[in-house]
C-alpha positions as CSV (number, residue, x, y, z in Angstrom):
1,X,-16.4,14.9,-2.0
2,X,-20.6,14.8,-2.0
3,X,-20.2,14.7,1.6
4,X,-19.3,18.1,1.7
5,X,-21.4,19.6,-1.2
6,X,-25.0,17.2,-1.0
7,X,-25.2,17.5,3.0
8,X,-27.3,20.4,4.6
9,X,-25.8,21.9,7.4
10,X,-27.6,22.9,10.4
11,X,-27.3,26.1,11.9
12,X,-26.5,24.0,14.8
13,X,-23.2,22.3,13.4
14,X,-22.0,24.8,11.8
15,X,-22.0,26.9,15.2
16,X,-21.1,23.8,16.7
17,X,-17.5,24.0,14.2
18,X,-17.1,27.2,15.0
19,X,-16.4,27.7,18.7
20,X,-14.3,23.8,18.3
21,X,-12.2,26.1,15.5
22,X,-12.4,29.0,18.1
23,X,-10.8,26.9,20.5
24,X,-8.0,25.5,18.6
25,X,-7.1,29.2,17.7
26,X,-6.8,30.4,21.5
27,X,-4.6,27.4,22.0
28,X,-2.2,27.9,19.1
29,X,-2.0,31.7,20.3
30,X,1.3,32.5,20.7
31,X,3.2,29.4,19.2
32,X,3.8,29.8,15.3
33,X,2.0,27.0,13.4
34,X,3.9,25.6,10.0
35,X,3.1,27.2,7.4
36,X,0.2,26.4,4.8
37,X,-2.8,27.9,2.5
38,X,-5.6,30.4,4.4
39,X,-7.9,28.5,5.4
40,X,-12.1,29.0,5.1
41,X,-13.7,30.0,8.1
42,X,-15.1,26.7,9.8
43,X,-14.5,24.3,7.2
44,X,-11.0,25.0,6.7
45,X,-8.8,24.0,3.5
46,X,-11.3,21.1,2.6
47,X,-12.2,22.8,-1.1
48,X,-8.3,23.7,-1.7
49,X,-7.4,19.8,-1.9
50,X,-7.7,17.8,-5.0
51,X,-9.7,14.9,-3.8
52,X,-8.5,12.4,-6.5
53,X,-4.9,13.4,-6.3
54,X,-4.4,15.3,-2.5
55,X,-0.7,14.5,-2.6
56,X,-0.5,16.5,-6.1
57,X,-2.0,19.5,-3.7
58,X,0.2,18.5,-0.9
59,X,3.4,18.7,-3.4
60,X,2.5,22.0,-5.3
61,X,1.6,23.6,-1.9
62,X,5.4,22.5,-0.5
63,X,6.7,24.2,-3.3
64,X,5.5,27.5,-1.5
65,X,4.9,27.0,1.9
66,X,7.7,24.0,2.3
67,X,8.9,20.8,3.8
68,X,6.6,21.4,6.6
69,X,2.4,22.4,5.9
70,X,0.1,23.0,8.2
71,X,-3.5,22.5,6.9
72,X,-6.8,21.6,8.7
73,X,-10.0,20.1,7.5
74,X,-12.8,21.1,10.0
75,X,-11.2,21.0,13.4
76,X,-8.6,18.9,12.7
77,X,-5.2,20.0,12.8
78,X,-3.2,18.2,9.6
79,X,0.4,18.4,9.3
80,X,2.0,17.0,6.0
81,X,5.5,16.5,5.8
82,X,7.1,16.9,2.1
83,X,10.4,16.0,3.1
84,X,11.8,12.4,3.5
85,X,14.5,14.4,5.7
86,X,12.0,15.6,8.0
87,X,9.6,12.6,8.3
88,X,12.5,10.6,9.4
89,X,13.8,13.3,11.9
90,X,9.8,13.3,13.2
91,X,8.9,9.9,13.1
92,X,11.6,8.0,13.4
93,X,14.2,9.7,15.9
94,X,11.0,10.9,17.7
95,X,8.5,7.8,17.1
96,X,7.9,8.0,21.4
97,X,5.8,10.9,20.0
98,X,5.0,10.3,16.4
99,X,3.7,6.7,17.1
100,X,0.5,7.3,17.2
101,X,-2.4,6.8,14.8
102,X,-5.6,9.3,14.3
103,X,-8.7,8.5,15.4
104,X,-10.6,8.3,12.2
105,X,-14.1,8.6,12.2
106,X,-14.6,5.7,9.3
107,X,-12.8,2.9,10.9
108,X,-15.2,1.3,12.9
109,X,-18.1,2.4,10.2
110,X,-16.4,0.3,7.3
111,X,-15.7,-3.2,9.9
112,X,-11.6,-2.2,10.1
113,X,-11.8,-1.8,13.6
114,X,-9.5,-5.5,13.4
115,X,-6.6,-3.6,11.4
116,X,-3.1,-3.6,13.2
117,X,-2.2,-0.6,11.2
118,X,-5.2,1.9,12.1
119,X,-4.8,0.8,16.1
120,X,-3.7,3.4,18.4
121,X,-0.4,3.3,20.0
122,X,-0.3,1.0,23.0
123,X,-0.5,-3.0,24.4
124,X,-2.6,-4.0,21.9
125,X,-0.8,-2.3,18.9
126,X,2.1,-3.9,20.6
127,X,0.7,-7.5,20.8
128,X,-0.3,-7.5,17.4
129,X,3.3,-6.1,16.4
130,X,5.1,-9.0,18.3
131,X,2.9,-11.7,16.5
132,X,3.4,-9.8,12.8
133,X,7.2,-9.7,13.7
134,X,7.4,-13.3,14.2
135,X,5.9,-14.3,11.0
136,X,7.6,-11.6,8.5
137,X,11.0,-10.5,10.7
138,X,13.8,-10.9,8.1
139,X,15.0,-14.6,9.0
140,X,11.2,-15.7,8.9
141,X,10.9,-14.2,4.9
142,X,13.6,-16.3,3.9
143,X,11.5,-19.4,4.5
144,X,8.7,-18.4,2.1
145,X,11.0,-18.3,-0.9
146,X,10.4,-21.4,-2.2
147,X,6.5,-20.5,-2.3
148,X,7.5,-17.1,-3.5
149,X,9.5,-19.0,-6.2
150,X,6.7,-21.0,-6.8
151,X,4.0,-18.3,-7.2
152,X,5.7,-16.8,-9.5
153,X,6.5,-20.1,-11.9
154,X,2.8,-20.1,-11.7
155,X,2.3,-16.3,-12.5
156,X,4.7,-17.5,-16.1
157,X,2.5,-20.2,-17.1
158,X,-0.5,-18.0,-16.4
159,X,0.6,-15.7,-19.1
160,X,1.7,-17.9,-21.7
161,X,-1.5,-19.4,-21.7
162,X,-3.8,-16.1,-21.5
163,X,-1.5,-12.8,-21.9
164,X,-4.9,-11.0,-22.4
165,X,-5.7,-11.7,-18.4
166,X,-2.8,-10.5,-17.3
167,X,-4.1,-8.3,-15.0
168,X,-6.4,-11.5,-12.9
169,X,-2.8,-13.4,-13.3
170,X,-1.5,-10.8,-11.0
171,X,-3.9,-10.9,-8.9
172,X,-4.3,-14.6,-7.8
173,X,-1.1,-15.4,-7.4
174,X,-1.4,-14.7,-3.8
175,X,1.7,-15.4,-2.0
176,X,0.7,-13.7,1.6
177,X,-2.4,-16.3,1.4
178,X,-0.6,-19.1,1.5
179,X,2.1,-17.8,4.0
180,X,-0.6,-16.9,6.2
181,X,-3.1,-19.4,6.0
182,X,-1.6,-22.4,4.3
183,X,-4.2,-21.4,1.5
184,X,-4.1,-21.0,-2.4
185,X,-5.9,-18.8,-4.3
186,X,-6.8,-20.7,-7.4
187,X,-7.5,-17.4,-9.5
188,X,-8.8,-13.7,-9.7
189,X,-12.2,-15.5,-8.7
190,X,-11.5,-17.0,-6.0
191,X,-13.8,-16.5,-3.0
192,X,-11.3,-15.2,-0.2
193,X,-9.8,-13.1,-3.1
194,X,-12.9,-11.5,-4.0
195,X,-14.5,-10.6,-0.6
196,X,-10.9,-8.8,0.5
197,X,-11.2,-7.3,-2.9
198,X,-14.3,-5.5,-2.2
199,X,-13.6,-4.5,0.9
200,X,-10.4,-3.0,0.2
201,X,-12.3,-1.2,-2.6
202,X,-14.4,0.4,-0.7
203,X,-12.3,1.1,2.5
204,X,-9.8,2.9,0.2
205,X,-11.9,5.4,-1.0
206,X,-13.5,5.8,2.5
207,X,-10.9,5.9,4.8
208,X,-8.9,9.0,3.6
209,X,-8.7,12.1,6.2
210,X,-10.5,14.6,4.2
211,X,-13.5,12.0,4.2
212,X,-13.0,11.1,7.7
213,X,-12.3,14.5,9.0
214,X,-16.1,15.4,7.8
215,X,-17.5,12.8,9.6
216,X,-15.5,13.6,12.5
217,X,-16.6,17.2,12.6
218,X,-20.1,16.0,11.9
219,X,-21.0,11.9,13.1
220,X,-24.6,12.5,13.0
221,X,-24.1,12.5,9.1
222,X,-23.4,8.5,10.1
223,X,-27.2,8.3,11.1
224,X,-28.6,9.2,7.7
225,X,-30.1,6.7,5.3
226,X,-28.1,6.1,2.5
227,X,-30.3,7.4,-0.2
228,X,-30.1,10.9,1.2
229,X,-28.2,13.1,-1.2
230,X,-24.6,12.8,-0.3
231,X,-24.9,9.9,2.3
232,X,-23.8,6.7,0.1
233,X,-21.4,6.7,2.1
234,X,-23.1,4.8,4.8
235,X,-24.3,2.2,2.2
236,X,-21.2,1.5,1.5
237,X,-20.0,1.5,5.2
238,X,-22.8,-1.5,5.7
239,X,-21.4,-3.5,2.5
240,X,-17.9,-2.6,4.3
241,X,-18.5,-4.5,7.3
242,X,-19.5,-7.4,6.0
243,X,-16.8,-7.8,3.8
244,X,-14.9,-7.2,7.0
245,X,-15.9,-10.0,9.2
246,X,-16.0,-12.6,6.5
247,X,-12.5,-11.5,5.8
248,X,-11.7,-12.1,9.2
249,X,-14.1,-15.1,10.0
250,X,-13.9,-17.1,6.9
251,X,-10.4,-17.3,6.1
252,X,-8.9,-18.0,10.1
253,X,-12.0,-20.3,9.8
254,X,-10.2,-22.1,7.1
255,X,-7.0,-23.0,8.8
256,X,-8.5,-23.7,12.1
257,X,-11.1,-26.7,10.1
258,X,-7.7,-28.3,8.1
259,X,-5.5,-27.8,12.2
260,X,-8.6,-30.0,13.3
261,X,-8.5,-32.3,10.5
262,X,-4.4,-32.9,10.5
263,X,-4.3,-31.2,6.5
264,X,-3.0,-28.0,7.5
265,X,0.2,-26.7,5.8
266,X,3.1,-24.5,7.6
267,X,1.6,-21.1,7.9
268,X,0.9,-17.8,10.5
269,X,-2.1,-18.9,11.6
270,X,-1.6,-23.0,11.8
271,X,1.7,-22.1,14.3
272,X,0.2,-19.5,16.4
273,X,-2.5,-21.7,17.0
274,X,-0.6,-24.4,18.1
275,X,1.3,-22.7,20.7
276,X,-1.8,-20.9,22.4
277,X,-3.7,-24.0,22.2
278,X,-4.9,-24.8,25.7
279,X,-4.0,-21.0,26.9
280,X,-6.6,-18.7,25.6
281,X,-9.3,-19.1,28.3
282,X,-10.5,-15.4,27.1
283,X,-10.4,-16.4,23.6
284,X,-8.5,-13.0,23.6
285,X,-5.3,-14.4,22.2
286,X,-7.1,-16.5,19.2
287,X,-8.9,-12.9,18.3
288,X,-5.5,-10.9,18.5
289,X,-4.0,-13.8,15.8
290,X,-7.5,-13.6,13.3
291,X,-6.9,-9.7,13.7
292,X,-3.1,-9.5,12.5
293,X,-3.2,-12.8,9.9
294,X,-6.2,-10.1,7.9
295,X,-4.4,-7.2,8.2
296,X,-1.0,-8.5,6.5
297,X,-2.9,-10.3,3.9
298,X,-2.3,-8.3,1.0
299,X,-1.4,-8.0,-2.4
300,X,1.8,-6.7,-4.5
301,X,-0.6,-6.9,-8.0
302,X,-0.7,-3.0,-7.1
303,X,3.3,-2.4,-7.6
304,X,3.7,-5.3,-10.4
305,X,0.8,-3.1,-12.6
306,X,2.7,0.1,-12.5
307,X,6.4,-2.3,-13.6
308,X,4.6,-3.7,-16.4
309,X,3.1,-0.2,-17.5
310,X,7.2,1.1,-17.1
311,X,8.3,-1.8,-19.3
312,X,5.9,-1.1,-22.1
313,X,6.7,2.9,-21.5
314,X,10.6,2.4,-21.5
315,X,11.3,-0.2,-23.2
316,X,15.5,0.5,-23.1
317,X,15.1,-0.9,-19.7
318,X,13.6,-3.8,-20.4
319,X,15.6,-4.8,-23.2
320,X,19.1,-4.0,-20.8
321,X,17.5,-5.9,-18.2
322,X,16.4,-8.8,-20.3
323,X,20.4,-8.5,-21.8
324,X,22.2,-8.6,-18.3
325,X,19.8,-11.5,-17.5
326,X,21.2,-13.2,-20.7
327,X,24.2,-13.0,-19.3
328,X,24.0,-14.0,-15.7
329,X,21.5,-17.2,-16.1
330,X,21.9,-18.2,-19.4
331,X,18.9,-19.5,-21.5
332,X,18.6,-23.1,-20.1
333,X,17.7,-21.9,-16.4
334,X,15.4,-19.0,-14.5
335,X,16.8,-16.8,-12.4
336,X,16.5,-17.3,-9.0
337,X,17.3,-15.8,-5.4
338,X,20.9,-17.2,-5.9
339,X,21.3,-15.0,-9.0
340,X,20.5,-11.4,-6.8
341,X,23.6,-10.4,-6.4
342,X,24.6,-10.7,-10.0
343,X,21.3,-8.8,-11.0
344,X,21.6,-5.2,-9.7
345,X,19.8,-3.8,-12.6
346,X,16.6,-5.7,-11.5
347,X,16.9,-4.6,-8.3
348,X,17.2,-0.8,-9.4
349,X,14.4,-1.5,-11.7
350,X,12.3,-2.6,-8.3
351,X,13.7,0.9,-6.8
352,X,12.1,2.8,-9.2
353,X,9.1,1.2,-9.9
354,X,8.0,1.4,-5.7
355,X,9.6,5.2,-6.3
356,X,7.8,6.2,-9.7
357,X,4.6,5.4,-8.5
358,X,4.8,4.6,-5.1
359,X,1.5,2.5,-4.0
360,X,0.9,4.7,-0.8
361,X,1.1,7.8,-2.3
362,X,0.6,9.5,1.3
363,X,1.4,6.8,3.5
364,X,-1.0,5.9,6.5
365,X,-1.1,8.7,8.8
366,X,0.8,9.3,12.3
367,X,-0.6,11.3,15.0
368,X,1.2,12.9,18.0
369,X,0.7,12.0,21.6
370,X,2.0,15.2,23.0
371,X,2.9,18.9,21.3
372,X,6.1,18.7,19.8
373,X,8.4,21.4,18.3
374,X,10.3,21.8,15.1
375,X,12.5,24.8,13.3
376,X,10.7,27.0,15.9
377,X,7.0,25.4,15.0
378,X,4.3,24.2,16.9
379,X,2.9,20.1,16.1
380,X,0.2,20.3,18.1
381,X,-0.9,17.2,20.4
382,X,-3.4,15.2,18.4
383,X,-2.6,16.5,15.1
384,X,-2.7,13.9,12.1
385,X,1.1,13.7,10.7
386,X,0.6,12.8,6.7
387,X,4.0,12.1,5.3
388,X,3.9,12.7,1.2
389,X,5.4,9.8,0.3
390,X,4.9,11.1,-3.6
391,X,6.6,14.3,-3.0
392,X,9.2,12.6,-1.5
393,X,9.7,10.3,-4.5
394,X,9.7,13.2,-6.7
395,X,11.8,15.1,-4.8
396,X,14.1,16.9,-7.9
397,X,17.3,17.9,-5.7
398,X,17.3,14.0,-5.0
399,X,15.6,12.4,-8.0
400,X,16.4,14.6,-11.7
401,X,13.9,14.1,-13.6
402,X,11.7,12.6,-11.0
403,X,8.6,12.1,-13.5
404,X,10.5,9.8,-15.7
405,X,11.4,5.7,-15.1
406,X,14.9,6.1,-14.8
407,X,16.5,2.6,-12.8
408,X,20.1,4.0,-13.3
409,X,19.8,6.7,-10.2
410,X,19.8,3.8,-8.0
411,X,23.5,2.4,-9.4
412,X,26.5,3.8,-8.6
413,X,29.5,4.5,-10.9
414,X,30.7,1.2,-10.5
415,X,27.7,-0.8,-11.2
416,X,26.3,-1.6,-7.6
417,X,23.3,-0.9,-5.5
418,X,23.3,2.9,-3.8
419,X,22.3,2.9,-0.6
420,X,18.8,4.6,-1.4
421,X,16.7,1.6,-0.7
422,X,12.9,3.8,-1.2
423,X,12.2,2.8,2.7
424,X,10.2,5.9,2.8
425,X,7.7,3.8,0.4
426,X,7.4,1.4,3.8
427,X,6.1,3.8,6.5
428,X,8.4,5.2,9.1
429,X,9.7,4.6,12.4
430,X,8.0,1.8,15.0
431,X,4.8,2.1,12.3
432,X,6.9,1.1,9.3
433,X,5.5,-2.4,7.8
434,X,7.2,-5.2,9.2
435,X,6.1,-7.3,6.4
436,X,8.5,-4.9,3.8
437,X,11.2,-7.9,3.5
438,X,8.4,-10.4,2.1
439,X,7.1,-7.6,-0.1
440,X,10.5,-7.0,-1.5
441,X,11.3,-10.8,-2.3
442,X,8.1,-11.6,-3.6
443,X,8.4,-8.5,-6.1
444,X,12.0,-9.0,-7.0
445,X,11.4,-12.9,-8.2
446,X,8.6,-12.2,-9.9
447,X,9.8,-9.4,-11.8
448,X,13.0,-11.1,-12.5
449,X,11.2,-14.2,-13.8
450,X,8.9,-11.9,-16.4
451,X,11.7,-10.1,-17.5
452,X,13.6,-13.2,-18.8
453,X,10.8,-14.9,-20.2
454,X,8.4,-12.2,-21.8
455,X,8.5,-8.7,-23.7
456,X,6.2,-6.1,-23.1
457,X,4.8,-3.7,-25.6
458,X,2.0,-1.6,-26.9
459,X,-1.5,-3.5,-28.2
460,X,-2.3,-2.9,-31.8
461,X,-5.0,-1.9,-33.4
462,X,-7.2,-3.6,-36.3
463,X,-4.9,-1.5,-38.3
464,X,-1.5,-2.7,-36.9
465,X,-0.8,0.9,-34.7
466,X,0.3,1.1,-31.8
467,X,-2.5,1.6,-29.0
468,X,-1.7,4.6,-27.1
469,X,-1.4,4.3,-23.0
470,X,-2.8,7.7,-20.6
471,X,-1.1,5.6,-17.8
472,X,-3.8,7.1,-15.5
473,X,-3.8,6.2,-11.7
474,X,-6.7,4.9,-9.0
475,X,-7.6,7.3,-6.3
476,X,-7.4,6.2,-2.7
477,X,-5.5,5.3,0.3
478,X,-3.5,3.1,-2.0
479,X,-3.5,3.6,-6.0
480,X,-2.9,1.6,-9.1
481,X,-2.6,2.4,-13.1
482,X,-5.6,1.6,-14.7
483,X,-6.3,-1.1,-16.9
484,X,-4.4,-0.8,-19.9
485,X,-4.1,-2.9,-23.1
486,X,-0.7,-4.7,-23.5
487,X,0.9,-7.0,-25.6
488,X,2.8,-9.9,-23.8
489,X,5.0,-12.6,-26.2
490,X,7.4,-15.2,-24.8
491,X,11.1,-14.1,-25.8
492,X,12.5,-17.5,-27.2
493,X,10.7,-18.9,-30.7
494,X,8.2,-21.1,-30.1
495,X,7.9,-21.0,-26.5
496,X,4.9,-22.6,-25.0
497,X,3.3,-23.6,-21.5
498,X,4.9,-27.2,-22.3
499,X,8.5,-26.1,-22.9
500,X,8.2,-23.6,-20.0
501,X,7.2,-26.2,-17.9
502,X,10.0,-28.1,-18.6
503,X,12.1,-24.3,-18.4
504,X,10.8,-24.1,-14.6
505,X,11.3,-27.8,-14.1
506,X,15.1,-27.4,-15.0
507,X,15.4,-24.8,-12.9
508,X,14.7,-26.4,-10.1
């Protein structure tokens, strides 16, 4: 946080904070506030939080204060729910209040004004909402299986050949591309791949609260150069923006040249276009599709990292999974959506991995539209809602044992699915992600195609010991293990990238 620590105040601001934090207190008069940790005069509980890890502070301070925290970071009123009981009561059976999104000070800065998820609550959110619906709603995700299939055939032969790139084998099997733009990534290298890459990088880091509530209590800090000390920030916000707009230029730019030409294949983008072609004198309908086709291209390398990391960790569930598979399919086929059903161990190993180490570890914030009440307390208008998704996923009345990979807690005495589906790991209420149903196929078939073809373990040493892992996790909006060494081997003898071929081939 140099922002905080490198940046001169004026005696200006800082009197400035004061009667904004003066204000807020005569307003709250009278109306109980959750509970939370004193805050510092004007600056609030900004140096109580653990900027690498905030939902670690989040959890330890529920274990005081509760399922319900108040905190504030300048003059923002923050209100983090620990509870997956209480976030569901908030923002799902009251989403007419809860709907909302913060305004946060970095969005514009670092080019995601575009972003469907960081709009505010009204027409435009609800434009972009209809045209996302229509291209991952539940019926419409059942049509990409074949290229989810596909992708991860490709992800197989990818690691026979190179095991040791594992990590860019993840990465460029970009299913979302294709689905939204008819386009396929080629590998880790590839140009789309790289410029989302570094903006996603960037905006990550830059777009949490406790950066953007420093900003917002402060935007002149936006008109420093970027070599003043603590202001590399604004660098970064430049390199931001134009990974933004190519992002959204270069890859709608793409599909519209192969529409034009007659070589475009099914996709988001190739089908809106065709039915607003001739209607969008304003050109605001082809901007509302560019908009929602970049924010729903994303990745599941994130989730598939932290399942290979479990495998190698707990390797009992691997070898169960890999047994049950056995058994199912056979060894002369791959599994495939057909085989679901038959596979609930696969999809409790799914469970756990999006509840272990859930990719959103705090969600994207809510804000409320109007003050709200709850268990006697006041949820003041405006205040950002930050749902701890971690906590929630470690919540030890629910989840025994919470910090271990444990699939089994999501079977039931007889074998089958429990009804604990990790929704929470989606978002909540009419902000949920509509794409979850692609998400979820897309990781089931590729984990379910690694598991019956490869075994993951510890790298050796020049010595032959095992290589030990610190599983250590990214910081950010969204988070990740960090690169780790593995050791990936086919499970039948002498399996090669010609007989899997042949594997995939007869499996149709």
């Amino acid at each position: 946080m140099a922002v905080v620590t490198n940046v001169p105040l004026t005696a200006l601001a800082v009197l400035a904070a004061v009667v904004v934090v003066i204000g807020n207190r005569k307003k709250d008069k009278g109306h109980p506030l959750p509970p939370g940790p004193p805050p510092l005069p004007v600056v609030g509980n900004v140096t109580g939080i653990d900027t690498e890890a905030p939902w670690l502070s989040y959890t330890k301070w529920g274990a005081v204060y509760g399922d319900l925290i108040y905190t504030r970071l300048f003059s923002q009123h923050i209100i983090v729910i620990n509870s997956e009981q209480v976030a569901k009561a908030l923002m799902e059976q009251r989403s007419h209040i809860y709907s909302d999104r913060p305004v946060i000070a970095t969005t514009e800065p670092l080019g995601m004004g575009f972003n469907s998820v960081l709009l505010r609550y009204g027409p435009g959110w609800r434009h972009h909402r209809r045209l996302i619906h229509q291209a991952v709603r539940p019926d419409a995700a059942l049509e990409y299986r074949p290229v989810q299939l596909q992708k991860a055939h490709e992800l197989l032969l990818n690691l026979i050949r190179s095991p040791e790139n594992y990590l860019e084998h993840l990465h460029s099997g970009s299913i979302i591309m294709s689905a939204v733009y008819g386009y396929e990534p080629t590998s880790c290298d590839d140009s789309f791949l790289v410029v989302i890459d570094k903006a996603t990088k960037i905006i990550t880091e830059d777009l949490r609260p406790e950066v953007a509530a420093i900003i917002s209590a402060f935007p002149f800090l936006l008109r420093f150069p970027s070599w003043f000390p603590g202001m590399a920030i604004n660098g970064r916000a430049a390199e931001a923006r134009r990974y933004a707009k190519e992002w959204v230029e270069s890859t709608f730019q793409y599909t519209q040249q192969a529409l034009t030409a007659g070589t475009s294949t099914p996709s988001m983008i190739s089908d809106a276009m065709r039915k607003v072609e001739g209607k969008d004198d304003t050109g605001e309908l082809t901007r509302a599709i560019k908009d929602v086709a970049a924010t729903i291209t994303h990745q599941t390398q994130s989730t598939l990292r932290v399942f290979i990391l479990a495998m190698i960790l707990y390797p009992a569930v691997q070898e169960r999974a890999y047994q049950l598979i056995n058994s199912v399919v056979g060894t002369d086929r791959l599994p495939n959506f057909d085989d679901r059903e038959s596979l609930p161990y696969i999809d409790a190993i799914l469970r756990e991995t999006l509840r272990w180490r859930p990719a959103f570890p705090l969600g994207v914030p809510h804000a409320t539209t109007e003050d709200d009440f709850y268990n006697g307390y006041l949820i003041p208008k405006g205040a950002t809602i930050v749902p701890n998704v971690w906590a929630m996923a470690h919540d030890e009345t629910k989840y025994t044992n919470s910090l271990e990979f444990i699939p089994e807690r999501f079977l039931a005495a007889n074998g089958s699915l429990t009804d604990d589906k990790v929704d929470y790991g989606f978002g909540f209420g009419r902000r949920g992600c509509a794409g979850k149903y692609m998400a979820d196929a897309s990781l089931w078939s590729s984990m379910a195609l690694m598991l019956a073809t490869f075994k993951f373990a510890r790298a050796k040493d020049a010595h032959g010991n095992d290589i030990d892992i610190d599983g250590k996790m990214s910081s950010g909006l969204t988070i990740h293990p960090l690169p780790f060494p593995c050791s990936i081997t086919p499970r039948s003898s002498g399996m090669n990238a010609e007989k899997l071929t042949e594997l995939i081939r007869a499996s149709g």
